[in-house]
C-alpha positions as CSV (number, residue, x, y, z in Angstrom):
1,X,-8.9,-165.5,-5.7
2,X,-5.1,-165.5,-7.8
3,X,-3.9,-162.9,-10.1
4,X,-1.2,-162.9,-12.1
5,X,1.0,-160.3,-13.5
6,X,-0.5,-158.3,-16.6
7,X,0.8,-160.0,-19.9
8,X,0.1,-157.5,-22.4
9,X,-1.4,-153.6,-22.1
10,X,-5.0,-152.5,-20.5
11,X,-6.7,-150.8,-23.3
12,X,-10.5,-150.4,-23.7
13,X,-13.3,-148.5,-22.4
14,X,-15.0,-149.0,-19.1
15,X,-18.3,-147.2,-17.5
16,X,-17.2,-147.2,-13.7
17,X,-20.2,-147.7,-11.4
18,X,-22.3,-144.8,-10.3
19,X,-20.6,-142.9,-7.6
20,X,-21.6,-144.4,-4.2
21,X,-21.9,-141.0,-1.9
22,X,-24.1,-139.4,-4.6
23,X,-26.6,-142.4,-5.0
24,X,-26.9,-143.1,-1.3
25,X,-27.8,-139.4,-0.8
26,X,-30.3,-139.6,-3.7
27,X,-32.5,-142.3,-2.1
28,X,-32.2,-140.1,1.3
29,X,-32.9,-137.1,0.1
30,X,-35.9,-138.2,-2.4
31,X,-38.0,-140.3,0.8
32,X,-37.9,-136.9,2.6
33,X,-39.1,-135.0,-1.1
34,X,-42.7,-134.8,-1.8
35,X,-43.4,-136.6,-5.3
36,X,-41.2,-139.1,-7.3
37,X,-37.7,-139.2,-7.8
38,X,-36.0,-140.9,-10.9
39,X,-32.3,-141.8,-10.2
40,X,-30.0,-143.4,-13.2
41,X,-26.8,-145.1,-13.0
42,X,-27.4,-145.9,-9.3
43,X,-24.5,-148.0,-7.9
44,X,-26.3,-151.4,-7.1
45,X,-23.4,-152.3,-4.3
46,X,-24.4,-153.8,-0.9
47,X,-23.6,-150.5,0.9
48,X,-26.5,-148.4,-1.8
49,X,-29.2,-151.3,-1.3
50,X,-28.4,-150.9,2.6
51,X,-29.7,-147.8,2.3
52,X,-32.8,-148.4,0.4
53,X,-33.9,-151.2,2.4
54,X,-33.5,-148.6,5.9
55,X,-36.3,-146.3,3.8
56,X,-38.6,-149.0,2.8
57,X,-38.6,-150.0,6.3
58,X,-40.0,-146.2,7.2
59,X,-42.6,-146.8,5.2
60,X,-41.3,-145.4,1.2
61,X,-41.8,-147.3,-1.5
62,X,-39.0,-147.5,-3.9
63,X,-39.2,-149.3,-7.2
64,X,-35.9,-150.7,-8.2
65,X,-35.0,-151.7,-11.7
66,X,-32.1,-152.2,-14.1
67,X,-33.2,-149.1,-15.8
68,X,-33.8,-146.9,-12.9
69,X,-34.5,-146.3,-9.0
70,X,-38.2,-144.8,-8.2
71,X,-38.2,-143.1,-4.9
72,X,-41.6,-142.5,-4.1
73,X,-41.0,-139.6,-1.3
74,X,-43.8,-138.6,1.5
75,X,-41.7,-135.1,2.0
76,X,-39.9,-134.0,5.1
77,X,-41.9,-135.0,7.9
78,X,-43.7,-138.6,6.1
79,X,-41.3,-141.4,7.7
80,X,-43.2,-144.0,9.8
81,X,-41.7,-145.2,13.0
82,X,-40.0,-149.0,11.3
83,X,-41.6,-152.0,12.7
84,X,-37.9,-153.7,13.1
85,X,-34.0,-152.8,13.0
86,X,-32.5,-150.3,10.7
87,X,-29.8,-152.7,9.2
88,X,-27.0,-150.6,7.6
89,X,-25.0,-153.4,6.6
90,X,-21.0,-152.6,5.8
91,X,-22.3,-149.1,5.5
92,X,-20.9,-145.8,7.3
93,X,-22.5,-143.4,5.2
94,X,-26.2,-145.0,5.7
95,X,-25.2,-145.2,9.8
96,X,-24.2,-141.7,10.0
97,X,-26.2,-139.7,7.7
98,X,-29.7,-141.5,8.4
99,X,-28.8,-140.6,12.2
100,X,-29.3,-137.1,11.3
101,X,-32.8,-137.6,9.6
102,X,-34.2,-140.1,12.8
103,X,-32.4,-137.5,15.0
104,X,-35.4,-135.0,14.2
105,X,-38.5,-137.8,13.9
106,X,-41.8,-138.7,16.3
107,X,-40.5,-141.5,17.1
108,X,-37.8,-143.9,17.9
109,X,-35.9,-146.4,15.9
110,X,-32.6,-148.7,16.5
111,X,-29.8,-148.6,14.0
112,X,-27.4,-151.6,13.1
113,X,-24.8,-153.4,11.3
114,X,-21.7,-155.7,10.1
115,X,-19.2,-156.4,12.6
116,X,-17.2,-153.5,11.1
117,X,-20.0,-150.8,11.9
118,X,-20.3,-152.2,15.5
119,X,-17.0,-151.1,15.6
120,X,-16.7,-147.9,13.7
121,X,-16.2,-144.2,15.9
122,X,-19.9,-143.0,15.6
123,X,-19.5,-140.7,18.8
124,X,-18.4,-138.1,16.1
125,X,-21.9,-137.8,15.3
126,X,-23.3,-138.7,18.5
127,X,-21.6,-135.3,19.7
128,X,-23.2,-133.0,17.8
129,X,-27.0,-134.5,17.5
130,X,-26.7,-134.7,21.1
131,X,-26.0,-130.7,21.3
132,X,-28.6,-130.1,19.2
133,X,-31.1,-131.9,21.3
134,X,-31.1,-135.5,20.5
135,X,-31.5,-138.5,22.0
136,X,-29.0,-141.0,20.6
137,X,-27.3,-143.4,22.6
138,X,-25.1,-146.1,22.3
139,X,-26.5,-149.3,23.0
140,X,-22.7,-151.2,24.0
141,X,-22.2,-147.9,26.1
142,X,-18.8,-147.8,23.4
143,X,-19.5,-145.0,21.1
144,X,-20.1,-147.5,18.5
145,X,-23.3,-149.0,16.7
146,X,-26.1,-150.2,17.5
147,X,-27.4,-147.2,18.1
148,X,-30.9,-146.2,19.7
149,X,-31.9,-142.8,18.4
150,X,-35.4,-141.5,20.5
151,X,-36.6,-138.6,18.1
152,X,-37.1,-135.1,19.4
153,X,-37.6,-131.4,18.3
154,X,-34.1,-130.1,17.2
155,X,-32.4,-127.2,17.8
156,X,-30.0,-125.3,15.5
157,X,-26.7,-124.9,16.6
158,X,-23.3,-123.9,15.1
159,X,-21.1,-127.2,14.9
160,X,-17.3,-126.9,14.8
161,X,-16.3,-130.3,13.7
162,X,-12.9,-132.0,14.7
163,X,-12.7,-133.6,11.8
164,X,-13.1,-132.8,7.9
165,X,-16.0,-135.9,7.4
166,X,-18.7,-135.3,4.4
167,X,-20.2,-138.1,6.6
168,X,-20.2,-135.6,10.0
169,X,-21.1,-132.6,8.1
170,X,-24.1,-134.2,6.6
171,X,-25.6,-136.0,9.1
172,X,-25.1,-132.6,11.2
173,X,-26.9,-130.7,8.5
174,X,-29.8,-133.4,7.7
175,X,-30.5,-132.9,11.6
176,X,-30.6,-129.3,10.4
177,X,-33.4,-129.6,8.8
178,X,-35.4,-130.5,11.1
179,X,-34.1,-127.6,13.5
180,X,-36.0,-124.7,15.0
181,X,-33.2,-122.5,14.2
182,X,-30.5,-122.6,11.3
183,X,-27.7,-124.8,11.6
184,X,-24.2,-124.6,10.6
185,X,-21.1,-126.9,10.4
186,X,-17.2,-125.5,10.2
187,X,-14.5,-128.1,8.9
188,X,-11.1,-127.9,9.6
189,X,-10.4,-128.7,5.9
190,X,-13.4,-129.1,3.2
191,X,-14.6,-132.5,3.0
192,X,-16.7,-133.7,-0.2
193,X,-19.9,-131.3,-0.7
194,X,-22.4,-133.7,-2.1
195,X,-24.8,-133.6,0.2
196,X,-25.1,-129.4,-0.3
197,X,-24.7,-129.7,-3.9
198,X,-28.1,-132.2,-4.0
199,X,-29.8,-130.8,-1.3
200,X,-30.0,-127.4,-2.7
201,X,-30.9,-129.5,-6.0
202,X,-33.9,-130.8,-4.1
203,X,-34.8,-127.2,-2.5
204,X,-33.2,-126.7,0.4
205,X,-31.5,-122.8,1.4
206,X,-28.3,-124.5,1.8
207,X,-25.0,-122.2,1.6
208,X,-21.0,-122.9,1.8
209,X,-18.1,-120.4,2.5
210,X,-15.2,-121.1,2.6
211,X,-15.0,-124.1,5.0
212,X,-18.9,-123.4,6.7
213,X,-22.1,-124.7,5.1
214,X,-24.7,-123.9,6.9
215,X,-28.9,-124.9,6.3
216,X,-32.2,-123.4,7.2
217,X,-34.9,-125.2,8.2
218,X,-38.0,-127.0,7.2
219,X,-37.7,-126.6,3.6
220,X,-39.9,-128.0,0.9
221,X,-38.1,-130.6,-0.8
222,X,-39.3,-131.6,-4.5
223,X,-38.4,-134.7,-6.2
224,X,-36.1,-134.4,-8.8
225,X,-34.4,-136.4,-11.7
226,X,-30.9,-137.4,-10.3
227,X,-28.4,-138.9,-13.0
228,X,-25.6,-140.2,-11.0
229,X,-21.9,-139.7,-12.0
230,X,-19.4,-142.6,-12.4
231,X,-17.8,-142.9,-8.9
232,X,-14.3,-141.7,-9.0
233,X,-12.9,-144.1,-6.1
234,X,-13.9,-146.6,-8.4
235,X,-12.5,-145.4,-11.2
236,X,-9.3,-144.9,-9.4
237,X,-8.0,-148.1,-9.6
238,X,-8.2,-148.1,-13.7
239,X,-6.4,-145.1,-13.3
240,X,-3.7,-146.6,-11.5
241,X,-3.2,-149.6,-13.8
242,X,-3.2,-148.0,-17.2
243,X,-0.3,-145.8,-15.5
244,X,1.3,-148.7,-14.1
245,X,1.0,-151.7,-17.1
246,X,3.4,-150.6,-20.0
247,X,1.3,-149.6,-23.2
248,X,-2.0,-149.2,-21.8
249,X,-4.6,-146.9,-22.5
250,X,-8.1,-146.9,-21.2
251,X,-11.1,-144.2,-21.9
252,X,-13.0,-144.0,-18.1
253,X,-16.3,-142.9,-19.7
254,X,-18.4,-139.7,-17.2
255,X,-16.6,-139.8,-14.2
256,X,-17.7,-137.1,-11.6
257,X,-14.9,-134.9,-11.3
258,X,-16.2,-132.4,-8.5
259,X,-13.7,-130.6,-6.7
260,X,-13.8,-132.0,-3.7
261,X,-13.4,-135.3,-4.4
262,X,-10.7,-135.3,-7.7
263,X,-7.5,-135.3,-5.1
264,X,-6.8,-138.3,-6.7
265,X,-6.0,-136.5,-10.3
266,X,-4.0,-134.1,-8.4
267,X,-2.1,-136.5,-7.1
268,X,-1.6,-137.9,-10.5
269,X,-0.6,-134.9,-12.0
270,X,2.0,-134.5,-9.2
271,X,3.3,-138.3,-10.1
272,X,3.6,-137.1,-13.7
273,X,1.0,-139.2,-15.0
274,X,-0.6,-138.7,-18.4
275,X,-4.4,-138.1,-18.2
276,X,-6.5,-135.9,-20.4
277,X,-9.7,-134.9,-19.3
278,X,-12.3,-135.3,-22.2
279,X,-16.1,-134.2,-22.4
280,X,-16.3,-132.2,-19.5
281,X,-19.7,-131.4,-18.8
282,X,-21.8,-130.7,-15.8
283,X,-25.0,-132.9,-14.3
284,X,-27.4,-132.4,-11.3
285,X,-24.8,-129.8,-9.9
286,X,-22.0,-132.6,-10.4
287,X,-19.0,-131.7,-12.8
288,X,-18.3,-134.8,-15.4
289,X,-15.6,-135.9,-17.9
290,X,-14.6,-138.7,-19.2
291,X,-10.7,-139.5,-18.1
292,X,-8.1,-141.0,-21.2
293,X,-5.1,-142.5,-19.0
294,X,-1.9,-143.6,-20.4
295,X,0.6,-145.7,-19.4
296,X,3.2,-143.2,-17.9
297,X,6.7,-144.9,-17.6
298,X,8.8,-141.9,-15.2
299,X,6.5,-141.6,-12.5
300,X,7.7,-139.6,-9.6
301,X,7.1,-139.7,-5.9
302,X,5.4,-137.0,-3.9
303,X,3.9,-135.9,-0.7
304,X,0.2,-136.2,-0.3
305,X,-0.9,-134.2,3.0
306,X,-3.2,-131.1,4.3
307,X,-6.2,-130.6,3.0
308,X,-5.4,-132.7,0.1
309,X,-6.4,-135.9,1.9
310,X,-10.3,-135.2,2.5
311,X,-10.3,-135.1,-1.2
312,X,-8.6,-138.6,-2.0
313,X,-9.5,-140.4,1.8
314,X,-11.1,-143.4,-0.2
315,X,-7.9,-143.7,-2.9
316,X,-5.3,-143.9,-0.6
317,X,-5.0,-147.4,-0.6
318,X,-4.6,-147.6,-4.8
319,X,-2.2,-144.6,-4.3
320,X,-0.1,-146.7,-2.7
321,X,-0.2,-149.1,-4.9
322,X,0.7,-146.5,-7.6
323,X,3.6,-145.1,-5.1
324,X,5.3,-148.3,-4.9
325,X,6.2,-148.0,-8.6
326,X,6.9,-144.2,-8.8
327,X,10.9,-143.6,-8.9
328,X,12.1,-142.0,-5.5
329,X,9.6,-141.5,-2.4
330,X,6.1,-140.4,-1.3
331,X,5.4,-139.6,2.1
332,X,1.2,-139.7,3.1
333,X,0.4,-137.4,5.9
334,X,-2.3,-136.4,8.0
335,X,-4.3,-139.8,7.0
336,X,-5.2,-141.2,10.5
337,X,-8.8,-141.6,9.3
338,X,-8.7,-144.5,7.4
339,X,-7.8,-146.5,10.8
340,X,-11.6,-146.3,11.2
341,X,-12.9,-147.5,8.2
342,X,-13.3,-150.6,7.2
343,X,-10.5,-152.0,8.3
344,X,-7.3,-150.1,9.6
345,X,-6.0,-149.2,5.8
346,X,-2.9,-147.4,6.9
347,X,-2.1,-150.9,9.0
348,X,-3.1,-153.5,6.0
349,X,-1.4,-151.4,3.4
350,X,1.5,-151.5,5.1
351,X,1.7,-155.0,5.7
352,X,0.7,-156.3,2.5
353,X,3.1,-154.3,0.1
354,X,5.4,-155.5,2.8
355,X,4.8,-158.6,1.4
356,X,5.0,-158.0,-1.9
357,X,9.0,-156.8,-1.5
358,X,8.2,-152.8,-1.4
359,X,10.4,-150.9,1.3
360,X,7.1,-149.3,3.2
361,X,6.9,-147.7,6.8
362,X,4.1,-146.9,8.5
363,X,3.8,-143.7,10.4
364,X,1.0,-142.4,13.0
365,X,-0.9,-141.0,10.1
366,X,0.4,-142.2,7.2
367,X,3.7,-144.0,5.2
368,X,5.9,-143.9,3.6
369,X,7.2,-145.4,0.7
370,X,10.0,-146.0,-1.1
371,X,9.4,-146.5,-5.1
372,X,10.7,-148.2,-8.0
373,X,11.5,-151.9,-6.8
374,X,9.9,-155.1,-8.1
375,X,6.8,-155.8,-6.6
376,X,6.1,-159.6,-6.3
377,X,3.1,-161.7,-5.7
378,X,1.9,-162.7,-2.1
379,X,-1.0,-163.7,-0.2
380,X,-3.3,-161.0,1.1
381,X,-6.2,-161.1,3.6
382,X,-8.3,-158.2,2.2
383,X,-10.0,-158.0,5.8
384,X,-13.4,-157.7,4.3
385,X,-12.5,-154.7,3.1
386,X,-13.5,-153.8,-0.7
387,X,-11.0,-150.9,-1.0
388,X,-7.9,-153.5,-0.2
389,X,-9.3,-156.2,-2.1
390,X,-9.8,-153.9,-5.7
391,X,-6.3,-152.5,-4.6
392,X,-4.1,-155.5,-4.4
393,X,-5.9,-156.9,-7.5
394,X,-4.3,-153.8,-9.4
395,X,-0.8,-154.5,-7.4
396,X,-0.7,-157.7,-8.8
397,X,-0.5,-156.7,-12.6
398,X,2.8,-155.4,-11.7
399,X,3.7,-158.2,-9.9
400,X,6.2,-161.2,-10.2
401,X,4.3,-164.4,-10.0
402,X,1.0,-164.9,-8.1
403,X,-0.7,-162.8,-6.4
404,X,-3.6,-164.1,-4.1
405,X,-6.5,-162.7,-2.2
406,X,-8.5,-163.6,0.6
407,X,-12.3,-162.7,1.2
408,X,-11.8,-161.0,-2.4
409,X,-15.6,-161.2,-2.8
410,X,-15.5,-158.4,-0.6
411,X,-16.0,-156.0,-3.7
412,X,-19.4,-156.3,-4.0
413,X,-20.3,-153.7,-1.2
414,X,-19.1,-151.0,-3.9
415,X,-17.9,-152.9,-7.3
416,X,-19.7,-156.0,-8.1
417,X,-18.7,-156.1,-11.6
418,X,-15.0,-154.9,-10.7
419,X,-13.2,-158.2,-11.5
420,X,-14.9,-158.7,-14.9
421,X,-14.6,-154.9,-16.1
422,X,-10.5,-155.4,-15.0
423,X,-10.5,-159.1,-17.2
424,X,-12.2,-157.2,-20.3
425,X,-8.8,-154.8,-20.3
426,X,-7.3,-157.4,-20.6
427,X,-8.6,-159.7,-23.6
C-alpha cells in the first residue's frame, strides 16, 4: 500500500476503536460471571474475536452484533473441557491471560497460534502457574506456544514478577482465583491495571498497593454492563499526526485516559505538544476524555525511560515516529520488551526510519534519535506487525515522495477501519 506526503492539514473528528486490553478482558471475565454481560464499543480486531472464539469453544455462548457483545456467562467454575485447539490467533493477551483461567479447570485443553505466538517468551507465565501448582508445558520443549495446560487445584502464592507485564500480572491473578489460598503479584514497575479495575467491577476482593495487587479466591462474579473506552494506542497515532502535519487539529472523541496507560500524553507534554484534555469523565472504573491535538511546530526531544515505559510499551513505535521530527534528541530506555512482540520493534523501527533519512541508533533497550531532518519516503516491510504498519503510515505524511508498505493489511488485528478513519482527515 503507497502514501504520500500530507497535502493540506488533518482536521476532523474521529471515534478511535474500543480499547483492545479492556474488551478482551470483558469477554473473559463475563464467561466466568454468572448471568449476562452487555459490552459496547467492543474493538471488532482479529486479536478481540480470537478471544471470543477460545470461550465459545468452552462451551459460552456469545451473541455478537454491531450494537453490542452478549456474554452469556456460566460463573467461575462453568467452562467445558473444548472439543478442539484453543486458537489465539496473533494474540498475546488471549495466550497469556486464558492460561491463567485453564490453569485452575477439570480438565485439559491445548493453546495455539500465528507464527508470531509460536514464537513469543510464554515461560514468563509458565513460571509462575507452574509454582502455583499447574500443569502447563510447552509442547516444542521452547518456552513458546502451543501450549498443553492439564488443569489442577491451585495454590496461592506470592509472585514477584521479573518483569512489569499487565499480561503476567493478570494471568498470575486469574490463576488466583481459582487458588486455595490468596494470591499476590509485585511488579518492578506498575504495568496497566485493567484487569483489577474490571475484576473488582465484576466482584472480585481484588486490592493494589503501591506496586502489589493481590486477589482472594473463589469469588462470585456477576455480569455487568461494560462500556469500553476508545483505545489509547490507537489513538496515538492521530495524536502524532495532528502534531506533526502543519495546521491540523483533530477532536479524538472518549479516549480512556487511565493512568497507567496515558504515558503517551506525558510524553507529549514533555515534547511540548498542544493537547487539551476535554470531557473528562469516568466509566466502568475507566477514566475518559476526549483529546483536542494541534499541530505543534517547536517540538522538543526528550528521554522516555523507568517506569514511564510500562505506560506507553504499545506507542513506542509512533513515538518514534514523532521523535524524528522533534528539534534535538530523544533517547528511549529500558524498552527491551518490544523485542518480543510482534515483531522485534526496537529492530524494525530502527531500520525503517533508517530508510526514510532519520539519523537513528539502536541501543540494547532502546534508540536513539536524532530529530528535525527531512524524512523521505521508502519501502517498508511492516513484518506483520499492526503497530509498524499504522506507524509508518503516519511517517509518511511527513515524508518526501512515496512512502510504501508491505503486508499493510496487517492492521486489522487491532484497527480495521485505521486507513479510512486517517483518509477522512484528510478530505
Amino acid at each position: 500500500m503507497e502514501f504520500q506526503k500530507a497535502k493540506q492539514p488533518l482536521r476532523g473528528t474521529i471515534r478511535v476503536p474500543g480499547d483492545k486490553s479492556i474488551s478482551h478482558r470483558a469477554v473473559m471475565f463475563g464467561a466466568i460471571s454468572k448471568g449476562t454481560t452487555e459490552v459496547t464499543n467492543f474493538l471488532q480486531g482479529a486479536d478481540c474475536l480470537s478471544t471470543i472464539s477460545c470461550f465459545q469453544k468452552m462451551g459460552i455462548e456469545i451473541e455478537n452484533s454491531p450494537e453490542h457483545i452478549l456474554i452469556h456467562g456460566k460463573g467461575l467454575h462453568g467452562l467445558s473441557a473444548p472439543d478442539s485447539l484453543l486458537d489465539c490467533g496473533n494474540s498475546g493477551t488471549t495466550t497469556r491471560l486464558i492460561s491463567g483461567i485453564l490453569a485452575g479447570q477439570p480438565f485439559s485443553s491445548e493453546l495455539t497460534g500465528d507464527a508470531s505466538i509460536k514464537s513469543r517468551p510464554m515461560g514468563r507465565i509458565i513460571t509462575p502457574l507452574s509454582q502455583m501448582g499447574a500443569d502447563i508445558t510447552s509442547l516444542q520443549g521452547n518456552n513458546c506456544a502451543p501450549l498443553r495446560i492439564n488443569g489442577k487445584p491451585l495454590h496461592g502464592i506470592h509472585y514477584n514478577s521479573p518483569v512489569a507485564s499487565a499480561q503476567v500480572k493478570s494471568c498470575v491473578l486469574l490463576a488466583g482465583l481459582y487458588a486455595d489460598t490468596p494470591t499476590s503479584v509485585t511488579e518492578p514497575a506498575l504495568s496497566r491495571n485493567h484487569t483489577e479495575l474490571m475484576l473488582k467491577y465484576f466482584g472480585a476482593n481484588i486490592t493494589s498497593c503501591n506496586k502489589t495487587a493481590a486477589v482472594e479466591p473463589d469469588p462470585v462474579l456477576t455480569g455487568s454492563q461494560i462500556f469500553v473506552p476508545g483505545d489509547i494506542s490507537s489513538a496515538a497515532y492521530f495524536i502524532a499526526a495532528a502534531l506533526m502535519v502543519p495546521g491540523s487539529e483533530i477532536l479524538l472523541q472518549n479516549v480512556g485516559i487511565n493512568p497507567t496507560r496515558d504515558g503517551m500524553l506525558r510524553v507529549c507534554k514533555a515534547f511540548g505538544a498542544d493537547i487539551e484534555l476535554l470531557n473528562v469523565s469516568t466509566s466502568g472504573g475507566e477514566p475518559v476524555a476526549d483529546l483536542l491535538v494541534r499541530y505543534t511546530p517547536s517540538l522538543k526531544g526528550t528521554v522516555i525511560e523507568g517506569e514511564l515505559i510500562p505506560t506507553l510499551i504499545d506507542e513506542i513505535p509512533v513515538i518514534a515516529v514523532l521523535a524524528a521530527t522533534a528539534q534535538g534528541t530523544t533517547v528511549i530506555r529500558n524498552a527491551e520488551e518490544l523485542k518480543v512482540k510482534e515483531s522485534n520493534r526496537l529492530d524494525v523501527m530502527v531500520k525503517g526510519l533508517s530508510a526514510m533519512g532519520v539519523c537513528v541508533e539502536g541501543t540494547d533497550d532502546g534508540m536513539i534519535i536524532q530529530g528535525g531532518q527531512e524524512l523521505k519516503g521508502a519501502v517498508i516491510d511492516s513484518m506483520l506487525d499492526h503497530r509498524i504498519a499504522m506507524s509508518f503510515a503516519i511517517a509518511s505524511l511527513a515524508a518526501s515522495g512515496t512512502t510504501e508498505i508491505l503486508r499493510a493489511e496487517c492492521v486489522d488485528i487491532s484497527y480495521p477501519q485505521f486507513y479510512s478513519d486517517l483518509a477522512k482527515l484528510q478530505t
